[in-house]
TIPADO-158553 format. One record per residue: residue in one letter; x, y, z of N, C-alpha, C in turn; chain; residue number from 0. Coordinates in Angstrom, 3 decimals, decimal comma. Atoms other than C-alpha are relative to their C-alpha. Example, Ala and Ser with C-alpha at 12.3 -4.5 7.8 and 13.67 -1.06 7.14 Angstrom:
! TIPADO-158553
<atom "A"; <0,890; -1,190; 0,000>; <12,300; -4,500; 7,800>; <0,900; 1,200; 0,000>; "A"; 0>;
<atom "S"; <-0,820; -1,190; -0,060>; <13,670; -1,060; 7,140>; <-0,770; 1,090; 0,730>; "A"; 1>;
! end
This chain:
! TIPADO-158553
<atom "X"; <0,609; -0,039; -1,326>; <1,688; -24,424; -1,573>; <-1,484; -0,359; -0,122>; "A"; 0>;
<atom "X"; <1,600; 0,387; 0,417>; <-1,625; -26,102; -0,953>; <-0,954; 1,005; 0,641>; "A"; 1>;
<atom "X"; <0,913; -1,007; -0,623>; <-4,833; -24,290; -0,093>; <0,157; 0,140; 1,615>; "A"; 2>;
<atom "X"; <-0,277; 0,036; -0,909>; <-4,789; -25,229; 3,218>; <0,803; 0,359; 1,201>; "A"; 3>;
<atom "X"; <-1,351; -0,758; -1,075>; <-1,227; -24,449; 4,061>; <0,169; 1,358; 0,075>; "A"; 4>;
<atom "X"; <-0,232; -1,293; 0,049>; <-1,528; -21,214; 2,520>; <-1,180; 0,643; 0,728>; "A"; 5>;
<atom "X"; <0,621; -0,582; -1,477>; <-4,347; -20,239; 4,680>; <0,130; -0,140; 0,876>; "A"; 6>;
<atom "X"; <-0,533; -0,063; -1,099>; <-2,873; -21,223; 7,498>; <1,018; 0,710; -0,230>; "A"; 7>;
<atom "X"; <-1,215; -0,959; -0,216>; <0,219; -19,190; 6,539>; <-1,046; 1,750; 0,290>; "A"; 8>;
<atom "X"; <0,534; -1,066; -0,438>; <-2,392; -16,300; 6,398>; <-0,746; 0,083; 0,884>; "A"; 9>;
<atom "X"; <0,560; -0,224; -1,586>; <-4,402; -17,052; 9,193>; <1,125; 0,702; 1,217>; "A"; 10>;
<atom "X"; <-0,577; -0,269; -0,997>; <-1,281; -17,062; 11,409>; <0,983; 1,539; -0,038>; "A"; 11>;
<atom "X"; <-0,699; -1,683; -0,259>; <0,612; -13,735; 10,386>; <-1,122; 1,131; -0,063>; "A"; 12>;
<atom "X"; <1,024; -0,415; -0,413>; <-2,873; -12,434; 10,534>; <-0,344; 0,704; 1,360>; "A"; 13>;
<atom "X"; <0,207; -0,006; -1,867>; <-2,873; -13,432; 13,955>; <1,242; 0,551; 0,742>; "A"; 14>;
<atom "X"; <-1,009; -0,455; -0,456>; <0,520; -12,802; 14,552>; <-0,195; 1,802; 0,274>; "A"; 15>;
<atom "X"; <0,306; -1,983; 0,487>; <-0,141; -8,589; 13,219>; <-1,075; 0,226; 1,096>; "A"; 16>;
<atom "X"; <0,753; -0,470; -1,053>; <-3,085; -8,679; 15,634>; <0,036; -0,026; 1,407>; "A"; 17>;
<atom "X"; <-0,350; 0,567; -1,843>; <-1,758; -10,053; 18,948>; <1,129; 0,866; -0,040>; "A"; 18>;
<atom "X"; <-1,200; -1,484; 0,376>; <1,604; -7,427; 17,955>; <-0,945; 1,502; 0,987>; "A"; 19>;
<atom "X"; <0,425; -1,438; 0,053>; <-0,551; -4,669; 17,774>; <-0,962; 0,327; 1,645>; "A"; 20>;
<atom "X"; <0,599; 0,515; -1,755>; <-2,806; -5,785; 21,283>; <1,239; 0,036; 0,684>; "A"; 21>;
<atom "X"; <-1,451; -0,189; -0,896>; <0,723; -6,451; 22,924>; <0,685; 1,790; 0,006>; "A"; 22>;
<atom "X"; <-0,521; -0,992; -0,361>; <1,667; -3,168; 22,216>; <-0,920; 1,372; 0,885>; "A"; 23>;
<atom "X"; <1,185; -0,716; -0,559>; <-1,210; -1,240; 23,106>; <0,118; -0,362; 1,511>; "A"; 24>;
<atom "X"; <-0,050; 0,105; -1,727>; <-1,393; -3,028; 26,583>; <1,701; 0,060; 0,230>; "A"; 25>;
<atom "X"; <-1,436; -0,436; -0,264>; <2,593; -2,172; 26,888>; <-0,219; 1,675; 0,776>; "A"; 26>;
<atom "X"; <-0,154; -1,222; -0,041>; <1,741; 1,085; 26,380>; <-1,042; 0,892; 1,246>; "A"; 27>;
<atom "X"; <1,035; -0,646; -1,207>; <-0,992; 1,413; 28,991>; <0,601; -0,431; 1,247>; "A"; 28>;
<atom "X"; <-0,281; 0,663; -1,028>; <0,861; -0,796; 31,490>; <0,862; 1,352; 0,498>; "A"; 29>;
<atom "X"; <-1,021; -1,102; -0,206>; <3,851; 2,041; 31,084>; <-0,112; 1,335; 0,848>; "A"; 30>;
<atom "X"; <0,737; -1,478; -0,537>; <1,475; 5,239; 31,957>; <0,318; -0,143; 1,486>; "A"; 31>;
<atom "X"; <-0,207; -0,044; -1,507>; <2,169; 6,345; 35,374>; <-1,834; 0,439; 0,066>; "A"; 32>;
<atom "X"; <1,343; -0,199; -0,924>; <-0,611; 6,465; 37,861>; <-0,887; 1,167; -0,461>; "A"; 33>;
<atom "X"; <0,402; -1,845; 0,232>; <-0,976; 10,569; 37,463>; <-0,850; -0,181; -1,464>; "A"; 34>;
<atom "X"; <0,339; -0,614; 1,567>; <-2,705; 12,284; 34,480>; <1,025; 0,191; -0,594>; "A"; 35>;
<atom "X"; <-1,234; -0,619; 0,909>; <0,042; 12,387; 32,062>; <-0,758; 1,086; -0,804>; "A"; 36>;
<atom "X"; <0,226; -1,280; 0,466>; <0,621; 15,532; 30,222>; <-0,524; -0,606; -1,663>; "A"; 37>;
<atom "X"; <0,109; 0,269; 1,554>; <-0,895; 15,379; 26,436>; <0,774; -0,362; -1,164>; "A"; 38>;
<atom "X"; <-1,001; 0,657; 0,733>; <0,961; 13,278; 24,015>; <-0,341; 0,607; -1,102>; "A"; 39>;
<atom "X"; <0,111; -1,469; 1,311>; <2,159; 15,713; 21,089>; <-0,269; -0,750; -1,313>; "A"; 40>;
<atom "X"; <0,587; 0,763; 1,331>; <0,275; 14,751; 17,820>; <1,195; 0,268; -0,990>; "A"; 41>;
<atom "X"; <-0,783; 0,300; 1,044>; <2,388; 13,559; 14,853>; <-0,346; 1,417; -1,393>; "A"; 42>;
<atom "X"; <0,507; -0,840; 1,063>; <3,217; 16,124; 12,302>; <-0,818; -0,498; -0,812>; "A"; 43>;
<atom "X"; <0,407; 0,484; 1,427>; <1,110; 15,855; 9,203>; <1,528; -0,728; -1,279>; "A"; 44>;
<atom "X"; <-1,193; 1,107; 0,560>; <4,831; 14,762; 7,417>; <0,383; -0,867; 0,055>; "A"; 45>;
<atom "X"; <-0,260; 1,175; -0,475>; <4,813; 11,971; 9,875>; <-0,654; -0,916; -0,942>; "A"; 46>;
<atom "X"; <1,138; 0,977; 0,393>; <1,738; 10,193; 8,473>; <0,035; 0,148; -1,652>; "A"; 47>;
<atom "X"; <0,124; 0,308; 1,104>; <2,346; 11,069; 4,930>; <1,609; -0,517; -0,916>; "A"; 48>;
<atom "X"; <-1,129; 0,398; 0,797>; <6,098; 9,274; 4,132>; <-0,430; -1,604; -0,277>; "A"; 49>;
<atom "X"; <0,181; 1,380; 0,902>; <5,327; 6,328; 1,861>; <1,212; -1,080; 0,235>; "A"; 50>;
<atom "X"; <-0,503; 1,559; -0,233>; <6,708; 2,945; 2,510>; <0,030; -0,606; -1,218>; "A"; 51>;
<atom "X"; <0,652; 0,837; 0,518>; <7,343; 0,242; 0,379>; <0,331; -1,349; -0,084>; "A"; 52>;
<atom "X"; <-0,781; 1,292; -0,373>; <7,831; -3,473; 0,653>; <-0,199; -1,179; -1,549>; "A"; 53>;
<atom "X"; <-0,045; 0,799; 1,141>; <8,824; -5,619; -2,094>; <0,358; -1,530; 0,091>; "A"; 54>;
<atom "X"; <-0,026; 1,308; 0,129>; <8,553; -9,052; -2,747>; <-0,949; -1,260; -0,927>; "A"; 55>;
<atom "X"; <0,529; 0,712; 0,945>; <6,517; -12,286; -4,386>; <-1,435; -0,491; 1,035>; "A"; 56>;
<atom "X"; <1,585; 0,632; -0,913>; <2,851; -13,252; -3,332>; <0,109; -1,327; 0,030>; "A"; 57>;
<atom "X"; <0,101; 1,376; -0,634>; <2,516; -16,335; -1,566>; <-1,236; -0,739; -0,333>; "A"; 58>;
<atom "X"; <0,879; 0,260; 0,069>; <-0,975; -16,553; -1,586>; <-0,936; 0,770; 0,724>; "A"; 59>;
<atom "X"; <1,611; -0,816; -0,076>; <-4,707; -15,146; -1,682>; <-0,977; -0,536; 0,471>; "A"; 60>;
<atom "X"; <1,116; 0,422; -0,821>; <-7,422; -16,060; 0,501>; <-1,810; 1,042; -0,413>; "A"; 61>;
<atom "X"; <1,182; -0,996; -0,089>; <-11,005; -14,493; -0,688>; <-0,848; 0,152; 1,191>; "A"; 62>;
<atom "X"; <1,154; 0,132; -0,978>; <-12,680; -15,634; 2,247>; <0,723; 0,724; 1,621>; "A"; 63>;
<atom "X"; <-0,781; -0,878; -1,146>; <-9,932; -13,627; 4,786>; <0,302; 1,496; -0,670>; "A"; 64>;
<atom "X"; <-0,504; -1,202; 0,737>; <-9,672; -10,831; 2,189>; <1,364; 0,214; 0,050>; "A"; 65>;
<atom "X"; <-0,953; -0,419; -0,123>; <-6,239; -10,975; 2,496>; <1,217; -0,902; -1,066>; "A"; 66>;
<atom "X"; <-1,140; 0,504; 1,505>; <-2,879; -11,672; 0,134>; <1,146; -0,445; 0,969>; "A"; 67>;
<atom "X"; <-1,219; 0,303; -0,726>; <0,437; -13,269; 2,154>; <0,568; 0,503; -1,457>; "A"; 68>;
<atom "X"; <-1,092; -0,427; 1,317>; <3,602; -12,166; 0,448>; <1,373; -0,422; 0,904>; "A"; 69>;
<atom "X"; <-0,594; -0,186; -0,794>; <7,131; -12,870; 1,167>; <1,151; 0,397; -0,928>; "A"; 70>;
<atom "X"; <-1,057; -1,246; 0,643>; <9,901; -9,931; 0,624>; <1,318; -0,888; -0,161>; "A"; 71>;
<atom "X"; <-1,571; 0,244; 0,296>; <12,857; -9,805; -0,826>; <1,108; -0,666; 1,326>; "A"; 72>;
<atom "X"; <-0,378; 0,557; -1,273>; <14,501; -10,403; 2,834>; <-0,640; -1,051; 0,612>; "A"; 73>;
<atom "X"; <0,226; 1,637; -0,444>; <12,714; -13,612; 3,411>; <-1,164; 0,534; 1,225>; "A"; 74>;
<atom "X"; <1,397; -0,308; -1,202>; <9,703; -11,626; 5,906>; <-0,997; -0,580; -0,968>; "A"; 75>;
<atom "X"; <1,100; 0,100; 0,319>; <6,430; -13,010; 5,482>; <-0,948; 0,755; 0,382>; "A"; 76>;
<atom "X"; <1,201; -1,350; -0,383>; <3,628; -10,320; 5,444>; <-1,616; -0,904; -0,582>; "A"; 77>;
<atom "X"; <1,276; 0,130; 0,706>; <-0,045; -10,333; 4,979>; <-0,557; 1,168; 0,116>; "A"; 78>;
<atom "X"; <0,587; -1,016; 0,344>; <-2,019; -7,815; 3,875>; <-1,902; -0,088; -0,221>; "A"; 79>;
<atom "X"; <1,180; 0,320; -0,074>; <-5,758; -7,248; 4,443>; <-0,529; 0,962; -1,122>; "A"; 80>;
<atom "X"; <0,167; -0,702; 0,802>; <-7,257; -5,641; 1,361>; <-1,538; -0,153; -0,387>; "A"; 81>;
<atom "X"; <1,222; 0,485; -0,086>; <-11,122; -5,129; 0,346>; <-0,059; -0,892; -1,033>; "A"; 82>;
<atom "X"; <0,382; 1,126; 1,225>; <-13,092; -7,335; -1,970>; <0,485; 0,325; -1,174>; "A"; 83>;
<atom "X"; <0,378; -0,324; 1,453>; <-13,350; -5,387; -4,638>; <2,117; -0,192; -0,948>; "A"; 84>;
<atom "X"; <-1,330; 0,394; 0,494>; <-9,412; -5,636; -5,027>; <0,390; -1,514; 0,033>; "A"; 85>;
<atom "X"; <-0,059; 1,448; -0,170>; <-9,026; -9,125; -3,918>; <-0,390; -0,545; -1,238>; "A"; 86>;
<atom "X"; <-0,139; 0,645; 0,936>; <-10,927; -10,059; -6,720>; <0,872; 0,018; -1,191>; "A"; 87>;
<atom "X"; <-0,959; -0,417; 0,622>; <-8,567; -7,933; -8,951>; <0,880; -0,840; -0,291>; "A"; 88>;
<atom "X"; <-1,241; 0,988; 0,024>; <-6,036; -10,298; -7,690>; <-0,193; -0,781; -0,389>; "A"; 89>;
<atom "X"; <0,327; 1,315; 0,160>; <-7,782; -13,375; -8,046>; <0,295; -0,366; -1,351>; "A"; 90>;
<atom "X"; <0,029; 0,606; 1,833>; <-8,755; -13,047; -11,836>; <1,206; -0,053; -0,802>; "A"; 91>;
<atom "X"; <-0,831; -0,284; 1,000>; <-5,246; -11,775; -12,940>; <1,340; -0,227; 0,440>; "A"; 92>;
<atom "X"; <-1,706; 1,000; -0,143>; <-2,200; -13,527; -11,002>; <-0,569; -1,088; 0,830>; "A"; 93>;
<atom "X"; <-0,476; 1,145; -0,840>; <-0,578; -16,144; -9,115>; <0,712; 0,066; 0,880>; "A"; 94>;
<atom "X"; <-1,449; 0,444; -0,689>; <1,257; -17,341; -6,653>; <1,393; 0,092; -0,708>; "A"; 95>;
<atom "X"; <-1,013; -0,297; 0,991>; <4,454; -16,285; -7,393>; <0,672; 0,763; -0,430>; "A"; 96>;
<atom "X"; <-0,304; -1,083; 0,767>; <4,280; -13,089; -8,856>; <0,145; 1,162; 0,747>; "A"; 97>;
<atom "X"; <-0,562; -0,722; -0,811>; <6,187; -10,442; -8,429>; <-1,087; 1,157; 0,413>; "A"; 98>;
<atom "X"; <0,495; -0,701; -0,320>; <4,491; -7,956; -6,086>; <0,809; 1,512; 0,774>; "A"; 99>;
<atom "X"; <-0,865; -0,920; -0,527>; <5,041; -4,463; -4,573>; <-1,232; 0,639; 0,973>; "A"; 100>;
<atom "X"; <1,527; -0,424; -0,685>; <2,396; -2,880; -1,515>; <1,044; 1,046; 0,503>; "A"; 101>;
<atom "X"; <-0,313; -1,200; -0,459>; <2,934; 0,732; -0,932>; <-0,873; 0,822; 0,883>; "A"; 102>;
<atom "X"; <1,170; 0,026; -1,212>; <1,617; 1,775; 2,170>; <0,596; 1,143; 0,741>; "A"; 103>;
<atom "X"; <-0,469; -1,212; -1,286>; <1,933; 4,924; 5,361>; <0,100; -1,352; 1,225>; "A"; 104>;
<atom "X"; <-0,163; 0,400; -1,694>; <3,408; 3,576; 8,811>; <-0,749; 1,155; 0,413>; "A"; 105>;
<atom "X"; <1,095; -1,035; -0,831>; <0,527; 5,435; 10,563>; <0,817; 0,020; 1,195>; "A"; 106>;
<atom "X"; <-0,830; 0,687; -1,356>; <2,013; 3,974; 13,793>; <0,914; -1,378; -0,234>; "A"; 107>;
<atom "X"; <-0,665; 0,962; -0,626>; <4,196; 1,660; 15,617>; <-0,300; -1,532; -0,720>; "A"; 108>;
<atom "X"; <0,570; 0,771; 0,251>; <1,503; -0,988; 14,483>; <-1,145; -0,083; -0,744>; "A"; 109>;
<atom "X"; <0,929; -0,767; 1,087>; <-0,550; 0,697; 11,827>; <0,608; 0,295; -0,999>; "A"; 110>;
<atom "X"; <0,049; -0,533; 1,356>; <-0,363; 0,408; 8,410>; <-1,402; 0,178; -1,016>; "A"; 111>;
<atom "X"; <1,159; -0,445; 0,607>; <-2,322; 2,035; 5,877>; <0,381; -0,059; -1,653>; "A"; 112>;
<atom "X"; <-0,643; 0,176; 1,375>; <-1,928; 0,616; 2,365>; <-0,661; 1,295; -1,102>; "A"; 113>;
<atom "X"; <0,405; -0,317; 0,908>; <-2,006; 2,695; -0,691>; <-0,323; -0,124; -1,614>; "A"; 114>;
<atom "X"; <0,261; 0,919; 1,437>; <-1,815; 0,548; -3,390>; <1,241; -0,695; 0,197>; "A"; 115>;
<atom "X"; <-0,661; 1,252; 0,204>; <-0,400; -2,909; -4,312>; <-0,283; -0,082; -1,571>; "A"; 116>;
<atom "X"; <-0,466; 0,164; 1,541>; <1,499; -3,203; -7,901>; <0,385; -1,365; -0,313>; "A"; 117>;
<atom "X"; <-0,088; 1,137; 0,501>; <2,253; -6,124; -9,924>; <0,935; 0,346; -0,996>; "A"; 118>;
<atom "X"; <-0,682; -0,258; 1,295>; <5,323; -5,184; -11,690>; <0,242; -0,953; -0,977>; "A"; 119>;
<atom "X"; <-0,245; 0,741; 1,467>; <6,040; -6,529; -15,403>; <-1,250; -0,542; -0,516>; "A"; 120>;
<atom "X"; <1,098; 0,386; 0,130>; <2,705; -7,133; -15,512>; <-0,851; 0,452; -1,377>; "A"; 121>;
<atom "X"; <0,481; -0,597; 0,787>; <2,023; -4,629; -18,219>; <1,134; 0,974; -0,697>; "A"; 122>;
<atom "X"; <-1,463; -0,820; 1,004>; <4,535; -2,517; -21,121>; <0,088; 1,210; 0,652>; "A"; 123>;
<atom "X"; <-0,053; -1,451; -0,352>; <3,545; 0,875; -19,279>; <-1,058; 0,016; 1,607>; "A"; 124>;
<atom "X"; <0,746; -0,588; -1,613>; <2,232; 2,142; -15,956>; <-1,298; 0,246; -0,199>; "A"; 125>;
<atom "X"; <1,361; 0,131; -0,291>; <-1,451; 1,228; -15,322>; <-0,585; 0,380; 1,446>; "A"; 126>;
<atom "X"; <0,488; -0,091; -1,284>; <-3,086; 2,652; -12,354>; <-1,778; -0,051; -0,261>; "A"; 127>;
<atom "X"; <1,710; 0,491; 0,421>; <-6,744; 0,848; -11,617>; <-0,500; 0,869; 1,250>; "A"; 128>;
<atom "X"; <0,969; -1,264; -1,279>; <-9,085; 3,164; -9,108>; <-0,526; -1,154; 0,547>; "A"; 129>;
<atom "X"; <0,508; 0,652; -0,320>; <-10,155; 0,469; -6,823>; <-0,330; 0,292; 1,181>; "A"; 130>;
<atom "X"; <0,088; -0,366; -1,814>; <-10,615; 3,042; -3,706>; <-1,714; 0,090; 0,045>; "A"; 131>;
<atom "X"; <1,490; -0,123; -0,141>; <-14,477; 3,407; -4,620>; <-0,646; 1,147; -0,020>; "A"; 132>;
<atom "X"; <0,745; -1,042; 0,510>; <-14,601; 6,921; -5,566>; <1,285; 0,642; -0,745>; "A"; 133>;
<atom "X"; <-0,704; -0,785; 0,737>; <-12,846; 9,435; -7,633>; <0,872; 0,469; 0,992>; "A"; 134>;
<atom "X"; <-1,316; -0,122; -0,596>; <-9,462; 10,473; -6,962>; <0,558; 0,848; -1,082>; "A"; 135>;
<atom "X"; <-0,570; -0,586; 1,142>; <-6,653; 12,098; -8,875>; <1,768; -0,186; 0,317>; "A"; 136>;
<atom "X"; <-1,421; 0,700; 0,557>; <-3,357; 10,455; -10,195>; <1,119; 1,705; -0,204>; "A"; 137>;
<atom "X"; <-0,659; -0,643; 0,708>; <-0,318; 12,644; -10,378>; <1,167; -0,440; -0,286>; "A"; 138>;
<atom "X"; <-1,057; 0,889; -0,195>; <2,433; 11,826; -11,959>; <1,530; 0,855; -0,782>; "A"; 139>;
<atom "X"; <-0,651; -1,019; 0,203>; <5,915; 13,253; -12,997>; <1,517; -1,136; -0,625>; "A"; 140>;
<atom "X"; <-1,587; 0,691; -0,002>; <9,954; 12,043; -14,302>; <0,935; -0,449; 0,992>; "A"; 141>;
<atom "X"; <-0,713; 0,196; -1,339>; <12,067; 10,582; -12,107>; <1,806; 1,243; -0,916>; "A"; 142>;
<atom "X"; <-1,269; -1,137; -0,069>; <15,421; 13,141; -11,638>; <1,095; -0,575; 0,445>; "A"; 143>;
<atom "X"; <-1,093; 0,447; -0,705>; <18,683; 11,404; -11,291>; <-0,725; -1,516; 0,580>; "A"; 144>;
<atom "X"; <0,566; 1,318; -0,459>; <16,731; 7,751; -10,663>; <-0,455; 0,579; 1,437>; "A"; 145>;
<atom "X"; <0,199; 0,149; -1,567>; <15,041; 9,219; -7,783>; <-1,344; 0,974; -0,374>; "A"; 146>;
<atom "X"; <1,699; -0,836; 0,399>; <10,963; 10,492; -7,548>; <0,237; 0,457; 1,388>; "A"; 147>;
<atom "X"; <0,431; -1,141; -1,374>; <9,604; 13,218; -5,328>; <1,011; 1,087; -0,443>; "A"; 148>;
<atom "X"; <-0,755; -1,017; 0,019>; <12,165; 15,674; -6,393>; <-0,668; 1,093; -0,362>; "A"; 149>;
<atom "X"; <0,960; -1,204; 0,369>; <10,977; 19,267; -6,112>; <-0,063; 0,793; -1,447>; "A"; 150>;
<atom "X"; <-0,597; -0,499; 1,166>; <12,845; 19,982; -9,736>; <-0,893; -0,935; -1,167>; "A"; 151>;
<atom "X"; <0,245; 0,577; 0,720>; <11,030; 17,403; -11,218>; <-1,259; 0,583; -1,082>; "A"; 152>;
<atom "X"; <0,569; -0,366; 0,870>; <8,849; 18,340; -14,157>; <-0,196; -0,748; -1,265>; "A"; 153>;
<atom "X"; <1,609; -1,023; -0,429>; <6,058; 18,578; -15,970>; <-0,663; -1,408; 1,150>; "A"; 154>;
<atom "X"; <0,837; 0,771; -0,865>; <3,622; 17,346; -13,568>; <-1,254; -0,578; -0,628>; "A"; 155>;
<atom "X"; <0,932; 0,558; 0,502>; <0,743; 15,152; -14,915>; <-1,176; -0,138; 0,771>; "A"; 156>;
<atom "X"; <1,295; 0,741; -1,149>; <-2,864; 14,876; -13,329>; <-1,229; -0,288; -1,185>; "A"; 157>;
<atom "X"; <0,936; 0,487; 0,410>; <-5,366; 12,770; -13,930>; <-1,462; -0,222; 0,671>; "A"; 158>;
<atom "X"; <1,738; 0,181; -0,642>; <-9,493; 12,645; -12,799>; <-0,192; -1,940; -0,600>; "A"; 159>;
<atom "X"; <0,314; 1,192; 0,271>; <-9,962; 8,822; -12,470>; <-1,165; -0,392; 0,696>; "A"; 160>;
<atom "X"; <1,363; 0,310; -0,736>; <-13,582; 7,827; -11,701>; <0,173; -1,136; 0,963>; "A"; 161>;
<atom "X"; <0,236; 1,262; -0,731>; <-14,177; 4,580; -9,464>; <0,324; -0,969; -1,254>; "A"; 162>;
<atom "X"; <-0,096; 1,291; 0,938>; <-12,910; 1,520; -11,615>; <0,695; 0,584; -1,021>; "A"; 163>;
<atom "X"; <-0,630; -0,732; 1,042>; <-11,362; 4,051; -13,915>; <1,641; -0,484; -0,155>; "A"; 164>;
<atom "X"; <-1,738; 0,003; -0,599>; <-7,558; 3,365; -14,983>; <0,487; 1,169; -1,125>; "A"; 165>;
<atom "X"; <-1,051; -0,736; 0,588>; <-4,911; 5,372; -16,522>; <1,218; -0,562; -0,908>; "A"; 166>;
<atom "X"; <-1,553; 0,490; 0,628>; <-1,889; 4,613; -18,589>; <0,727; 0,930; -0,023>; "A"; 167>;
<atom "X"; <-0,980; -0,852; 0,419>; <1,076; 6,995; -18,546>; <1,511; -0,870; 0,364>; "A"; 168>;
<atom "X"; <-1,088; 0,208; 0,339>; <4,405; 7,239; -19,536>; <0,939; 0,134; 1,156>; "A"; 169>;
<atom "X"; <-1,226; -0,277; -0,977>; <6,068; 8,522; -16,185>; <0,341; -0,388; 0,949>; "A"; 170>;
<atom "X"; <-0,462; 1,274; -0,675>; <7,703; 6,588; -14,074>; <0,023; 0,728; 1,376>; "A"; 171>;
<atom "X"; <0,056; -0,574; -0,736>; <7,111; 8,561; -10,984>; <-1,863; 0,334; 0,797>; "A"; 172>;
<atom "X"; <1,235; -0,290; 0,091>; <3,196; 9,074; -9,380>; <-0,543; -0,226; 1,187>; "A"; 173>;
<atom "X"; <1,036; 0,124; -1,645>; <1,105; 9,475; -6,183>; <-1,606; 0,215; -0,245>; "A"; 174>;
<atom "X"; <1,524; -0,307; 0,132>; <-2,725; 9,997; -5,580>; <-0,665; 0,037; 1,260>; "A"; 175>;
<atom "X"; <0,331; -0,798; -1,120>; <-4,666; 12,333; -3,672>; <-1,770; -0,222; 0,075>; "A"; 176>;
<atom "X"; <1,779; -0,412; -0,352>; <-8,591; 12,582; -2,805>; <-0,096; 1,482; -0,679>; "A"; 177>;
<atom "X"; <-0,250; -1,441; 0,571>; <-9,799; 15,531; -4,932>; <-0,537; 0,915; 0,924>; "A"; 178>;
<atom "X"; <-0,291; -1,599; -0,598>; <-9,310; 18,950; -4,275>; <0,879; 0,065; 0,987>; "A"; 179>;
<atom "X"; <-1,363; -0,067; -0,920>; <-6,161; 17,764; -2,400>; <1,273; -0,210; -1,065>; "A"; 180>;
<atom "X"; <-1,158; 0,065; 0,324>; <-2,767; 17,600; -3,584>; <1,248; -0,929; 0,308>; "A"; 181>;
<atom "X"; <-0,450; 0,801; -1,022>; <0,006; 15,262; -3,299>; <1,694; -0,059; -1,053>; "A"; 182>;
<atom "X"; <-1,447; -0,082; 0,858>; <4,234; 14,900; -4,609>; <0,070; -1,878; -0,391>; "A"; 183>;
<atom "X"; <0,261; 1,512; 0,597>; <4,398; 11,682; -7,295>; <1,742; 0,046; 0,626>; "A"; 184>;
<atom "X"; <-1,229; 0,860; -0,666>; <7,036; 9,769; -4,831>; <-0,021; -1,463; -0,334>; "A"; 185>;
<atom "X"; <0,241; 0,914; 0,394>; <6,077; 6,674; -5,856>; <0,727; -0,979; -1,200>; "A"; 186>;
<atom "X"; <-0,166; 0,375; 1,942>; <7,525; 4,337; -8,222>; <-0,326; -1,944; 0,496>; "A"; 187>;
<atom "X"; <0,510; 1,272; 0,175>; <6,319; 1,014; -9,485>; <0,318; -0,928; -1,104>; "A"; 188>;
<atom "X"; <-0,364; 0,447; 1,859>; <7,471; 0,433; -12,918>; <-1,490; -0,148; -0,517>; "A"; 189>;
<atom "X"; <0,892; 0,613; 1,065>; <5,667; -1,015; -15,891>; <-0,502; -1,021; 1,166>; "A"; 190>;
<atom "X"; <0,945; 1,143; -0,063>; <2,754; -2,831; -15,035>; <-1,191; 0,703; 0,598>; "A"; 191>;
<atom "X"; <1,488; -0,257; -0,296>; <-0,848; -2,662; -13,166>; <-0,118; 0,279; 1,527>; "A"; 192>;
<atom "X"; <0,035; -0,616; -1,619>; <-1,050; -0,607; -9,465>; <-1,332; 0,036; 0,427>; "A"; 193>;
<atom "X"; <1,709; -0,426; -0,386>; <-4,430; -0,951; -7,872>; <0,443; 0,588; 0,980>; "A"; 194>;
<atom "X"; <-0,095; -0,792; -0,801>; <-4,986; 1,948; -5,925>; <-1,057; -0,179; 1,113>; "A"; 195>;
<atom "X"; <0,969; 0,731; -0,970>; <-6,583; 1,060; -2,596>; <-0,699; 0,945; 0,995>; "A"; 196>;
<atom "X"; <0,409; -1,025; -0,501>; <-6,657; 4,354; -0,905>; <0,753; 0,973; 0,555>; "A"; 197>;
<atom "X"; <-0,977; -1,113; -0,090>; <-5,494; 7,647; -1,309>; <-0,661; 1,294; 0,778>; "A"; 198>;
<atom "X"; <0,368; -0,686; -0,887>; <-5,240; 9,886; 1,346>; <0,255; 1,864; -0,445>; "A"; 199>;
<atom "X"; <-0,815; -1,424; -0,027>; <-4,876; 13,786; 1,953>; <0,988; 0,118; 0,458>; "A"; 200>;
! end
């Protein structure tokens, strides 16, 4: 894919994700009745913290849109807006091509909130790079029956990773919290290199 085309593939699902998310918004105001509606009941805290994840091969990287196209296993084309400091991440150390994985919260309807984008096979063991811009803390654990998050799962691993800091461990299971918060390693990524983009409470 040439430069060109591939920024136009990310310009337009760019544009596409932003005229979505405007369309729904004015949906949702058109809908309101006249009256004061009654207070719309806030989302548990469980809502906003079940991890997503979409798998597929990067298309292409744009530095000057900050953003990465990708397209999944099911043939969707996504783009993803990510800061610099990761972007360049990407730049220096793949391609077009390669296999990717972006693990992210459905905040909303039309809100996502990435938490890191992996690059499996990329590396013999599980690398997580700190690219949220401050300290954080990795935890990570066995998967139980091929399946992470399990409450049985054991021992639990944590790690203090500065800004730019990475990790290597062995367990194939791992989440990451803002410190002095807590969080269940649901996560999986395999072998290779996860930049962490931003981890919530």
């Amino acid at each position: 894919m040439s430069f060109w085309r591939a920024r136009a593939v990310l310009g337009s699902v760019l544009v596409l994700s932003c005229l979505a998310a405007r369309s729904a918004a004015v949906a949702a105001q058109s809908a309101a009745p006249a009256a004061s509606p009654a207070p719309a009941a806030l989302p548990t805290p469980d809502a906003t913290r079940v991890q997503k994840s979409a798998y597929g091969t990067m298309s292409a990287v744009d530095k000057s849109l900050s953003a990465v196209a990708m397209k999944t296993r099911e043939g969707q084309r996504l783009a993803w807006k990510f800061p610099p400091r990761v972007i360049a991440q990407i730049v220096d150390n793949f391609k077009p091509g390669t296999p990717m994985i972006v693990i992210y919260r459905q905040i909303s309807g039309s809100e996502k909130r990435v938490t890191a984008v992996a690059f499996p096979g990329s590396a013999a063991t599980p690398i997580y790079v700190n690219t949220t811009g401050e300290r954080v803390t990795v935890r990570t654990s066995p998967m139980v029956e091929g399946v992470c998050g399990r409450p049985e799962a054991e021992p639990i691993s944590e790690s203090i990773l500065p800004a730019d800091g990475l990790a290597e461990v062995p367990e194939a299971c791992w989440c990451c919290a803002v410190i002095g918060e807590s969080c269940t390693p649901g996560n999986k990524s395999g072998n290779g290199r996860a930049f962490l983009v931003s981890c919530f409470k």
